[in-house]
C-alpha positions in Angstrom: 58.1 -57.3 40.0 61.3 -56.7 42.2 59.4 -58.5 45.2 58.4 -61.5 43.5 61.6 -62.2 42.4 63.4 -61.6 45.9 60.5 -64.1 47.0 61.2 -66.7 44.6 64.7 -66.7 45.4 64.3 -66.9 48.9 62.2 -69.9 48.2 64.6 -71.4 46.4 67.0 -71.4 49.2 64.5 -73.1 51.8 63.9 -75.5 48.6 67.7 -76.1 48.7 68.1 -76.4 52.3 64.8 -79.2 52.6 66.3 -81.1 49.9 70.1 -81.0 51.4 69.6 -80.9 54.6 71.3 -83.9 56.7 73.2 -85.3 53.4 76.4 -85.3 51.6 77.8 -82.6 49.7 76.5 -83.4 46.2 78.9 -82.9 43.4 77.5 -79.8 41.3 78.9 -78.7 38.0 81.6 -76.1 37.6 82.4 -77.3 41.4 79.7 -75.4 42.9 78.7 -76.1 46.3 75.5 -75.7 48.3 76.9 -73.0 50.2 77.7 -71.2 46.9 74.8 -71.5 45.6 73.3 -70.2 48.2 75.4 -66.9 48.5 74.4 -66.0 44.6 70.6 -67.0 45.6 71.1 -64.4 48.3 72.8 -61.8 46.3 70.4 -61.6 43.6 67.5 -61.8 46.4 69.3 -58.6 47.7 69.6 -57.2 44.2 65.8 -58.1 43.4 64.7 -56.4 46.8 66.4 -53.1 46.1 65.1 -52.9 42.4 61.6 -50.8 43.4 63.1 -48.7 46.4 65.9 -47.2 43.8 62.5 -46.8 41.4 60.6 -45.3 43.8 63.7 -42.6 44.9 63.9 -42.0 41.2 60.3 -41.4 41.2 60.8 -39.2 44.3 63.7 -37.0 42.3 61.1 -36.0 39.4 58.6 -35.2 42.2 60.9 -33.2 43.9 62.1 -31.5 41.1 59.0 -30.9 39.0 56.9 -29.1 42.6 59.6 -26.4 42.4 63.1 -25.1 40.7 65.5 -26.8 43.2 69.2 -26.5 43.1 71.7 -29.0 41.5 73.1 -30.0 44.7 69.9 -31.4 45.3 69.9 -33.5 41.8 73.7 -35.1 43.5 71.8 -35.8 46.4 69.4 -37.7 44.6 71.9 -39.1 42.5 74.0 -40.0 45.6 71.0 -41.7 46.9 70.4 -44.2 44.3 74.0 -45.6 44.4 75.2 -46.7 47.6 74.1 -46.7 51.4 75.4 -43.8 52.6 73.6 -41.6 50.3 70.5 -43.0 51.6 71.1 -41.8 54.5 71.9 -38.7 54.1 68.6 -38.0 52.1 66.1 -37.7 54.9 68.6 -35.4 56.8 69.0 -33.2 53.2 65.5 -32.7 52.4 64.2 -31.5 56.0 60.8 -32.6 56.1 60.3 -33.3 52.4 59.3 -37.2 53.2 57.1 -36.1 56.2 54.7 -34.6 53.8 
């Protein structure tokens, strides 16, 4: 689901750019302009694209937890993980050779 949507978006913005491309500003409602139309475009593409990777590490915590008892600190892990960037990275380096397998 999360990829069609991030496509559809992204078409959308090489929809807008064909249509717009070597003309005037238009006047949009609520003074919108193309270039901030396209910056939402591109946030919810981004938002769209992360929807089944923070599924999947959810997925990934119940697998983790279910194979054998595990500490809490792992659960914050986990938890850190689907929240922000750094999180993610510190997952891999965590769960020594957990994702290998």
């Amino acid at each position: 689901m999360g990829t069609a949507n991030d496509n559809s978006f992204y078409a959308a913005m090489v929809i807008i750019l064909y249509v717009f491309d070597g003309k005037e500003q238009p006047d949009l409602i609520l003074g919108l302009t193309i270039n901030s139309t396209l910056q939402y475009l591109t946030s919810f593409a981004k938002l769209a694209f992360l929807v089944p990777i923070l599924e999947g590490l959810g997925q990934l915590k119940w697998l983790w937890f279910t194979s054998k008892p595990r500490s809490l600190l792992d659960f914050q892990l986990y938890d850190e993980a689907t929240r922000g960037g750094w999180g993610i990275v510190k997952l891999p380096f965590k769960l020594k050779g957990f994702l290998q397998s």
